[in-house]
Short mmCIF file of the C-alpha atoms (twelve columns), coordinates in Angstrom:
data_MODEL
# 
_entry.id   MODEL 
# 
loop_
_atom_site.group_PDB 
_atom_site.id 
_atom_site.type_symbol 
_atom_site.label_atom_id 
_atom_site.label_alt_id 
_atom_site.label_comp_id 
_atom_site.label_asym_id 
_atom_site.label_seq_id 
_atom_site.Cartn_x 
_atom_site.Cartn_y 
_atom_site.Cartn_z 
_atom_site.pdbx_PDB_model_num 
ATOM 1   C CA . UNK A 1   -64.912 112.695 201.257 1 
ATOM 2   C CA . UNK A 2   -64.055 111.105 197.882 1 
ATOM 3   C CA . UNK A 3   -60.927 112.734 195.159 1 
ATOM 4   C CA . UNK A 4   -61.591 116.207 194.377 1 
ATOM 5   C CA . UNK A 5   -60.225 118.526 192.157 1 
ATOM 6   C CA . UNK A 6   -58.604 121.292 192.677 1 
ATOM 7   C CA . UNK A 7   -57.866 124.366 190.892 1 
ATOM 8   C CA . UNK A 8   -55.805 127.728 191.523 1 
ATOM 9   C CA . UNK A 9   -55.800 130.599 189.651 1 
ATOM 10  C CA . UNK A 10  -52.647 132.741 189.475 1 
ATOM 11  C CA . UNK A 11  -54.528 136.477 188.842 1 
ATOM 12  C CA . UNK A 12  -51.422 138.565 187.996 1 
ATOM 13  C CA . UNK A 13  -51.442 142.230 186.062 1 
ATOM 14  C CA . UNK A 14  -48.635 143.556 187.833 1 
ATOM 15  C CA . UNK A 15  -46.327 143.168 184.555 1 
ATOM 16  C CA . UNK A 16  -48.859 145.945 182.385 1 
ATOM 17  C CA . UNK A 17  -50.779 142.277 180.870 1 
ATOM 18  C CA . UNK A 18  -52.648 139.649 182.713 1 
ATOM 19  C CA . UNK A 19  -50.661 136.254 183.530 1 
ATOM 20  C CA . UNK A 20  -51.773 133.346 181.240 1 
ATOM 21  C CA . UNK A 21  -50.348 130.432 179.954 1 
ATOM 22  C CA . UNK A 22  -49.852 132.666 176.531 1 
ATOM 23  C CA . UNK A 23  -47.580 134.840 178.290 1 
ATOM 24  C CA . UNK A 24  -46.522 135.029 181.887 1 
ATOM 25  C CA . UNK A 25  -43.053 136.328 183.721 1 
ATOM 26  C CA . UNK A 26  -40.815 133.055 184.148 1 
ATOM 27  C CA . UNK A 27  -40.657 134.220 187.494 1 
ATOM 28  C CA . UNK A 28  -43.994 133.897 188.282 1 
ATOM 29  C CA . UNK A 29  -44.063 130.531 186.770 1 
ATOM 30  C CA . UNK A 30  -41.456 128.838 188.567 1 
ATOM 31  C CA . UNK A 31  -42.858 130.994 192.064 1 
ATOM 32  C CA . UNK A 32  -46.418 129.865 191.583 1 
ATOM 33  C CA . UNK A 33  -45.990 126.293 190.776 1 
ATOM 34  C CA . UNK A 34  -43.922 125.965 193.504 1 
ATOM 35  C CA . UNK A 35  -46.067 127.019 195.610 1 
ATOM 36  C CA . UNK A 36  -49.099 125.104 194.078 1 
ATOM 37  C CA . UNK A 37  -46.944 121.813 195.081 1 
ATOM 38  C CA . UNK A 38  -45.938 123.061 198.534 1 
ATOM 39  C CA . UNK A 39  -49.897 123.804 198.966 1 
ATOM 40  C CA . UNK A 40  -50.406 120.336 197.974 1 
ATOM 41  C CA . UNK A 41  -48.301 118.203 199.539 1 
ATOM 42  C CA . UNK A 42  -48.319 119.957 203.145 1 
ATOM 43  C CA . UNK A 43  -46.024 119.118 205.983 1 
ATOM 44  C CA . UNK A 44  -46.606 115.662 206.256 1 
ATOM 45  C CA . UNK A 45  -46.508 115.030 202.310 1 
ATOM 46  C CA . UNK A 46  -49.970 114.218 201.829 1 
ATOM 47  C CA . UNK A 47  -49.927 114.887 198.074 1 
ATOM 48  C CA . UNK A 48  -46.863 113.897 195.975 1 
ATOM 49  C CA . UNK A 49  -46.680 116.528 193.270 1 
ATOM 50  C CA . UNK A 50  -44.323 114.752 191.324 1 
ATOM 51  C CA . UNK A 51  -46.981 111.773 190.820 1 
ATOM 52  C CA . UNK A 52  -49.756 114.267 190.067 1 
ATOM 53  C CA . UNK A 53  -50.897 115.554 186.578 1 
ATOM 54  C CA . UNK A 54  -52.825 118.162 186.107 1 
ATOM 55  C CA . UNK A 55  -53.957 121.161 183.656 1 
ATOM 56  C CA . UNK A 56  -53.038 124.557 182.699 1 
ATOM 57  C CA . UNK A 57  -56.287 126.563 182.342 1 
ATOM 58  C CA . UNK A 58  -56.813 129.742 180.045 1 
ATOM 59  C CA . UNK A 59  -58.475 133.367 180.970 1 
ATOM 60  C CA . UNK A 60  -55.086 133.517 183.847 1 
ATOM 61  C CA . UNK A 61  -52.657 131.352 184.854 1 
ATOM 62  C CA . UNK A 62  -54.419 128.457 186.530 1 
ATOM 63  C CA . UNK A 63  -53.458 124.751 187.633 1 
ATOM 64  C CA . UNK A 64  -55.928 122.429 187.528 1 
ATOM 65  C CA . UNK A 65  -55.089 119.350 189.516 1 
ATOM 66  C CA . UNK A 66  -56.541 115.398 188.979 1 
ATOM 67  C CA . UNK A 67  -59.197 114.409 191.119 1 
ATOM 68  C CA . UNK A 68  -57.182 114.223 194.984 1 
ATOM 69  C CA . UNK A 69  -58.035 112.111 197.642 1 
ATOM 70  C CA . UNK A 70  -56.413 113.867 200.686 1 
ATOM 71  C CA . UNK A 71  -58.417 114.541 203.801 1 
ATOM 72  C CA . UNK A 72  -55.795 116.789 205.496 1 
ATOM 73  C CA . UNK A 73  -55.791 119.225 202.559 1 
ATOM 74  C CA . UNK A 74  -59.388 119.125 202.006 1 
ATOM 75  C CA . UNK A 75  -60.183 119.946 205.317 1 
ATOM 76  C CA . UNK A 76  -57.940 122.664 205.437 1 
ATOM 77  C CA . UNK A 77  -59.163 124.415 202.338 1 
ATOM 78  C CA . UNK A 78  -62.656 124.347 204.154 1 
ATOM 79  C CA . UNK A 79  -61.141 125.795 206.888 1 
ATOM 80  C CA . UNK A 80  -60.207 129.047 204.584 1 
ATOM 81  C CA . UNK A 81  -63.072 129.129 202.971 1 
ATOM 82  C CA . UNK A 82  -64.935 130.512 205.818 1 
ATOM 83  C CA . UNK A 83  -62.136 131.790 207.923 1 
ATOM 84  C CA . UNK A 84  -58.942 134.073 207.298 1 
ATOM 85  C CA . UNK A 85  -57.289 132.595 209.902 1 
ATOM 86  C CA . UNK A 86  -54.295 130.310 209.782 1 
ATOM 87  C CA . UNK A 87  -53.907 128.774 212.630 1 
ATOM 88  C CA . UNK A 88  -55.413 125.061 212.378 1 
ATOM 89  C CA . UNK A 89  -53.819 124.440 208.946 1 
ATOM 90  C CA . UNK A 90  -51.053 122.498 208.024 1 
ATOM 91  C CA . UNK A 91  -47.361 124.295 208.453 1 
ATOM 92  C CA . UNK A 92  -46.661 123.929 205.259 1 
ATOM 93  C CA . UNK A 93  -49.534 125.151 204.142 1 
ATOM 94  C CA . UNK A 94  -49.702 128.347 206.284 1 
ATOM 95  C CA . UNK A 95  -46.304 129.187 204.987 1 
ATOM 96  C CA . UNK A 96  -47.596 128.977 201.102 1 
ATOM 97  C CA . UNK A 97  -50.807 131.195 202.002 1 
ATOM 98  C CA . UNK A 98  -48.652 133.875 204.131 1 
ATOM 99  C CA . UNK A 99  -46.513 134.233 201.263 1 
ATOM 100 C CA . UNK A 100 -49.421 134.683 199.062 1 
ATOM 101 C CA . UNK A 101 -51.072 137.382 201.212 1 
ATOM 102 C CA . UNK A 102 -47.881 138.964 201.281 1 
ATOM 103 C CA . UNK A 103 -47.217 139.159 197.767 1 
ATOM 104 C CA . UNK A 104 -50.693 140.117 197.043 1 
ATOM 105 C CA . UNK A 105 -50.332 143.409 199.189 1 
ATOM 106 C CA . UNK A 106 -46.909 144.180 197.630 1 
ATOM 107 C CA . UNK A 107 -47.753 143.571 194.408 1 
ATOM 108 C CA . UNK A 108 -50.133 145.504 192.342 1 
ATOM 109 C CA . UNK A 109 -52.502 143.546 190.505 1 
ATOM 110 C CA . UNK A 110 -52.152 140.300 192.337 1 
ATOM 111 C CA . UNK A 111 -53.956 137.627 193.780 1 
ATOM 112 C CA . UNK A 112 -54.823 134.079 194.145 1 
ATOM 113 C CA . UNK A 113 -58.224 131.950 193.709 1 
ATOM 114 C CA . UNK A 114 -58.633 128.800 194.779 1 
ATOM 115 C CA . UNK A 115 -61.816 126.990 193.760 1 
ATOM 116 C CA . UNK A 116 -63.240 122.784 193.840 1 
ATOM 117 C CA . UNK A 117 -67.013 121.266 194.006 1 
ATOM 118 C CA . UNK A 118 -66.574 120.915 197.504 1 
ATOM 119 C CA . UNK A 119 -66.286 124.525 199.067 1 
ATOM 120 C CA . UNK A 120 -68.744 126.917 200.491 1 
ATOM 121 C CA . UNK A 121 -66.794 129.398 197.867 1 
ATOM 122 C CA . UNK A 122 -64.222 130.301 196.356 1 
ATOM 123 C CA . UNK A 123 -60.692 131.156 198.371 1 
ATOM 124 C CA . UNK A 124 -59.507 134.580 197.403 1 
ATOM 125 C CA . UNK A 125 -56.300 136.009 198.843 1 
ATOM 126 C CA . UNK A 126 -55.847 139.513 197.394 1 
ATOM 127 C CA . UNK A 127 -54.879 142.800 198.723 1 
ATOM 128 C CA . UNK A 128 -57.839 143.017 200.497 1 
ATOM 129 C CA . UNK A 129 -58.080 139.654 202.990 1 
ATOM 130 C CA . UNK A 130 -56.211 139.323 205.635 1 
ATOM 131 C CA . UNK A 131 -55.033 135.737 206.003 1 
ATOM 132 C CA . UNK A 132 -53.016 135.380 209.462 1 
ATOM 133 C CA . UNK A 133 -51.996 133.478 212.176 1 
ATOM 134 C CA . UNK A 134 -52.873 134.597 215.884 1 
ATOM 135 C CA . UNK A 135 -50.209 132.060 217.310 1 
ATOM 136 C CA . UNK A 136 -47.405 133.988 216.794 1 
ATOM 137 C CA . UNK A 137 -46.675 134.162 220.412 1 
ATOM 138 C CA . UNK A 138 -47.317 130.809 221.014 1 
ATOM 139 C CA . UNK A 139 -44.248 129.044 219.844 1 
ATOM 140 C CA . UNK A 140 -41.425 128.591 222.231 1 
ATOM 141 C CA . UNK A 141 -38.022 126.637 221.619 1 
ATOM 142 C CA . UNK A 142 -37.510 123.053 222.760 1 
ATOM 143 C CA . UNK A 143 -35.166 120.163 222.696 1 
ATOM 144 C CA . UNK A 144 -36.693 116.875 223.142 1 
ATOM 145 C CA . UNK A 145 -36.509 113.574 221.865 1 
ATOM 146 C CA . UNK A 146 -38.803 111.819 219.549 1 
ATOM 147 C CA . UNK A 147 -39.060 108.377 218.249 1 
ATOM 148 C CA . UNK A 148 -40.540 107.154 214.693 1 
ATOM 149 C CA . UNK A 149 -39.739 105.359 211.450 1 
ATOM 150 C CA . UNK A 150 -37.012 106.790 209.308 1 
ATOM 151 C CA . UNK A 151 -38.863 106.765 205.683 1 
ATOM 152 C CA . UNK A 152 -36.301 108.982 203.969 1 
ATOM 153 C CA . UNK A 153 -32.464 110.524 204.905 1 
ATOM 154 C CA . UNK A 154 -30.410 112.535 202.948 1 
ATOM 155 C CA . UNK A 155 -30.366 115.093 200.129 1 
ATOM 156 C CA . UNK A 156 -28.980 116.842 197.276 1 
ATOM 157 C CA . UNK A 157 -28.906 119.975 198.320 1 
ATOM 158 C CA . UNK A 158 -30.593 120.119 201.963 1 
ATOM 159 C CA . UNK A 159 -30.020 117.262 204.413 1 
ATOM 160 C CA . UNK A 160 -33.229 116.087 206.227 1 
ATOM 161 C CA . UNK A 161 -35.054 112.928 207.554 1 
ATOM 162 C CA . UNK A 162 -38.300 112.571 207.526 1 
ATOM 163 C CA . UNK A 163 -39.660 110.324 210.351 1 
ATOM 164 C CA . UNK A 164 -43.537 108.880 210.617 1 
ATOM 165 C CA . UNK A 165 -44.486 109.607 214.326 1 
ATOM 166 C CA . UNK A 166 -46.470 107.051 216.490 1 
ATOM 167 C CA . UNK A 167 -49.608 109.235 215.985 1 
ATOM 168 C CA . UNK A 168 -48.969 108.157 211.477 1 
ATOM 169 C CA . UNK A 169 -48.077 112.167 211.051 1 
ATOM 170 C CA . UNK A 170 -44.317 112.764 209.462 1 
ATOM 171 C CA . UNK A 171 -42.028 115.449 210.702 1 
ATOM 172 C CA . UNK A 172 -39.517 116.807 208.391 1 
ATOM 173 C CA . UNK A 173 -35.953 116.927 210.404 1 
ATOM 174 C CA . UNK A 174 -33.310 118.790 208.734 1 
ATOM 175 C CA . UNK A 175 -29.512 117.761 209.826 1 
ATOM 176 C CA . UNK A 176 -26.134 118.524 209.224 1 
ATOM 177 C CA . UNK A 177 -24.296 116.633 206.233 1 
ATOM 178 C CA . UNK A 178 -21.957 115.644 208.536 1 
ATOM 179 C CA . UNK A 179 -23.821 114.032 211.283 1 
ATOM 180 C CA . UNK A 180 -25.476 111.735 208.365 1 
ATOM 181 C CA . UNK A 181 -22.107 111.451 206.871 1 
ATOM 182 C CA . UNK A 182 -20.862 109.901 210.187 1 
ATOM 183 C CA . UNK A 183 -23.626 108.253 211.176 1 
ATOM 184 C CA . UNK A 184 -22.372 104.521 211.212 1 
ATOM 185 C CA . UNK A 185 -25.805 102.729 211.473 1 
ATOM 186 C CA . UNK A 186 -28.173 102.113 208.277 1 
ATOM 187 C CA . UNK A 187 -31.029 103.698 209.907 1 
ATOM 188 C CA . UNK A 188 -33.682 103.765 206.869 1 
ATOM 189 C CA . UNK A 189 -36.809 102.607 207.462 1 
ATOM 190 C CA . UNK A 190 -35.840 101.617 211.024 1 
ATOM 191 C CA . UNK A 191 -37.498 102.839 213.941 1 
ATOM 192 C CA . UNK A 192 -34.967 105.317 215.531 1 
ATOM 193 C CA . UNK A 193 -35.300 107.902 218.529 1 
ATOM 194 C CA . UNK A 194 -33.526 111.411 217.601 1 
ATOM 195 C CA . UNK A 195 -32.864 114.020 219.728 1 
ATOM 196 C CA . UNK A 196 -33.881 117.109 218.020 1 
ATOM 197 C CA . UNK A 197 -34.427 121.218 218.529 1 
ATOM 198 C CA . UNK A 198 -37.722 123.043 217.175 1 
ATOM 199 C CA . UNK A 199 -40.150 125.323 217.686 1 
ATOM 200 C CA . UNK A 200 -43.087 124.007 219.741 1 
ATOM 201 C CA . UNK A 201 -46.732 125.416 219.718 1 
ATOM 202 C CA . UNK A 202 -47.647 125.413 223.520 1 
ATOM 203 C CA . UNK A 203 -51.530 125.202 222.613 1 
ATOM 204 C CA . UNK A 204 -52.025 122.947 219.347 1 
ATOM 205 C CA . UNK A 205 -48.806 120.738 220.643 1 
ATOM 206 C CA . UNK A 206 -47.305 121.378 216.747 1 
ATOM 207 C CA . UNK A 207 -43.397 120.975 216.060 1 
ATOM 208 C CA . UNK A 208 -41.871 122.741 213.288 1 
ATOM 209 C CA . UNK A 209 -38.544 124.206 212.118 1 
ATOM 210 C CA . UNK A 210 -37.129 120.968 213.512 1 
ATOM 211 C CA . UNK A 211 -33.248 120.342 213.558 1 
ATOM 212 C CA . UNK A 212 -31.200 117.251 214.173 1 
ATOM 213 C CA . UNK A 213 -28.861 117.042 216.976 1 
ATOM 214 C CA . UNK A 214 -27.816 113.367 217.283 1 
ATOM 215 C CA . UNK A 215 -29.679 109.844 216.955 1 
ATOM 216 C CA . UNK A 216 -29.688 108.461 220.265 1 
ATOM 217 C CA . UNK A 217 -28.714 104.607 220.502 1 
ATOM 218 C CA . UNK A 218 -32.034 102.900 220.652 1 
ATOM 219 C CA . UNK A 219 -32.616 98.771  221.378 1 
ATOM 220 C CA . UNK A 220 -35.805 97.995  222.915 1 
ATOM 221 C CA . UNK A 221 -34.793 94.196  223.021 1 
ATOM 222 C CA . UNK A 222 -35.157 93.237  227.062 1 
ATOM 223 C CA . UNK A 223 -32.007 91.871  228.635 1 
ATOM 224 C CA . UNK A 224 -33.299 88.654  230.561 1 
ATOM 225 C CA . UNK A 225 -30.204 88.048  232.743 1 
ATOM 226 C CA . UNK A 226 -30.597 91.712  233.592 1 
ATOM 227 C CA . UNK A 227 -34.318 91.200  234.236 1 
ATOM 228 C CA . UNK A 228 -33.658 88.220  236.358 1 
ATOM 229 C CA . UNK A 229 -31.111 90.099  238.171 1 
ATOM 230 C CA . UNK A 230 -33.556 92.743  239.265 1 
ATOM 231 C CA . UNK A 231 -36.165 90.346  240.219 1 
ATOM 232 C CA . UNK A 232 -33.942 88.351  242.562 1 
ATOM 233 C CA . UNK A 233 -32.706 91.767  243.839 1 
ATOM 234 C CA . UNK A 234 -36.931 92.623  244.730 1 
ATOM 235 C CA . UNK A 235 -37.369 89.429  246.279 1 
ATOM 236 C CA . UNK A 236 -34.291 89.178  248.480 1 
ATOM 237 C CA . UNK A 237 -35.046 93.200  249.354 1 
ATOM 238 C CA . UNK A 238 -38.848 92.225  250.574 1 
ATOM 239 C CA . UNK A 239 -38.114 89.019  251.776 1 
ATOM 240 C CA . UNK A 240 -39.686 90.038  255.442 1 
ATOM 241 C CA . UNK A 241 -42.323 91.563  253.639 1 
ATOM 242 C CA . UNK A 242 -45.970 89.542  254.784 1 
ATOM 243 C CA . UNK A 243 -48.807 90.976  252.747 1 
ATOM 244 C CA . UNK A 244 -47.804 92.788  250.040 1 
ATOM 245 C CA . UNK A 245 -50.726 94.991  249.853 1 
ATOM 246 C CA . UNK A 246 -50.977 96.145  253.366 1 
ATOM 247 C CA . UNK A 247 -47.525 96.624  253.364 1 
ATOM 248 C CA . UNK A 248 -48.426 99.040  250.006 1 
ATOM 249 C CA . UNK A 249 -51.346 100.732 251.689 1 
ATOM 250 C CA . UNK A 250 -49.196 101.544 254.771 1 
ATOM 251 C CA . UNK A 251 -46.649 103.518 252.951 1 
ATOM 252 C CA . UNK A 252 -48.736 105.244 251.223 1 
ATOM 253 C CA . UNK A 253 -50.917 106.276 254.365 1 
ATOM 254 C CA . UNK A 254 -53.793 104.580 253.214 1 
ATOM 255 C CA . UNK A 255 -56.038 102.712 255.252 1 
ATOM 256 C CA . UNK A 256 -56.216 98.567  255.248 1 
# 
């Protein structure tokens, strides 16, 4: 699908006025655009908001973005054009339209529209949608290790790494200042293995809410004395051994 563009509407009267770039709570500013770039740049950070102009519209508070070419987000905006529910999009993503819904049905007056060429319609969340996730009950705790490229460690105020999986998607990692502080090993944009805890979705195989525990020494050079070693060690070991297949077959109960 080629760059589209993307614009959502901030439809608040819960302040006695309607939002608009005229007048608007500097709350609601600061909340909204925020959220607008969270929408954007997803979990994997499809969209870079900082690299991204776009324009403020008039008749509410609306952001109009630049013509974006990002499939991820595209798809999942078709996905809630025809469906309320949550589950298949982007974490990120499900976190920015949970807190919309949320806000809608607390908030008198409030709601959200998100329109572009290419969908069915436009995406309303307002008091009166129900935009949810049925895999609440699907995430369980894990510990496991995972192995990528380091593209960015650090922060001002939050410590995190993100690291681009095998499969090209990036998982956000946050850490303790002090295990990057003491980390001894430049480790940016080196392929790494870190042994992490999350929350793991047992059905769509999703990670999120990951935390670093330690980066795990990782060299996959291959020792050839050591290989040599073990090779001699196979050969003395099977020596007797005739025909190596039939030998095979045997132990395994097979017939030869």
């Amino acid at each position: 699908m080629e760059a589209q563009r993307i614009t959502v509407a901030l439809i608040d009267r819960s302040g006695g006025y309607e939002a608009s770039p005229e007048r608007v709570r500097l709350s609601s500013l600061v909340d909204f655009a925020s959220d607008v770039a969270d929408l954007l740049r997803g979990d994997t950070r499809e969209v870079d908001p900082q690299d991204l102009d776009v324009a403020v519209r008039s008749g509410s508070l609306a952001i109009e973005t630049a013509p974006i070419a990002a499939p991820k987000l595209l798809k999942d905006l078709q996905l809630l054009a025809v469906s309320e529910r949550l589950d298949a999009v982007d974490a990120r993503r499900r976190d920015v339209f949970e807190r919309w819904q949320k806000m809608s049905r607390t908030s008198g007056g409030t709601s959200i529209h998100i329109s572009a060429p290419f969908l069915s319609r436009t995406i309303v969340i307002s008091r009166d949608t129900d935009f949810h996730a049925d895999d609440a009950d699907q995430w369980v705790q894990v510990e496991r290790y995972v192995r990528g490229e380091v593209q960015d460690l650090g922060g001002m105020t939050k410590a995190n790494a993100h690291v681009r999986l095998p499969d090209g998607s990036t998982l956000k990692i946050t850490a303790d200042k002090d295990v990057l502080r003491n980390d001894k090993i430049n480790r940016l944009y080196k392929v790494a293995v870190l042994r992490i805890r999350a929350d793991y979705n047992v059905l769509t195989r999703e990670l999120r809410n990951a935390r670093l525990v330690e980066f795990v020494e990782y060299n996959p050079r291959v020792d050839e004395d050591e290989l040599a070693r073990l090779a001699k060690r196979g050969q003395e070991a099977w020596k007797d051994v005739g025909n190596a297949t039939e030998w095979i077959d045997q132990i395994r109960g097979g017939e030869h």
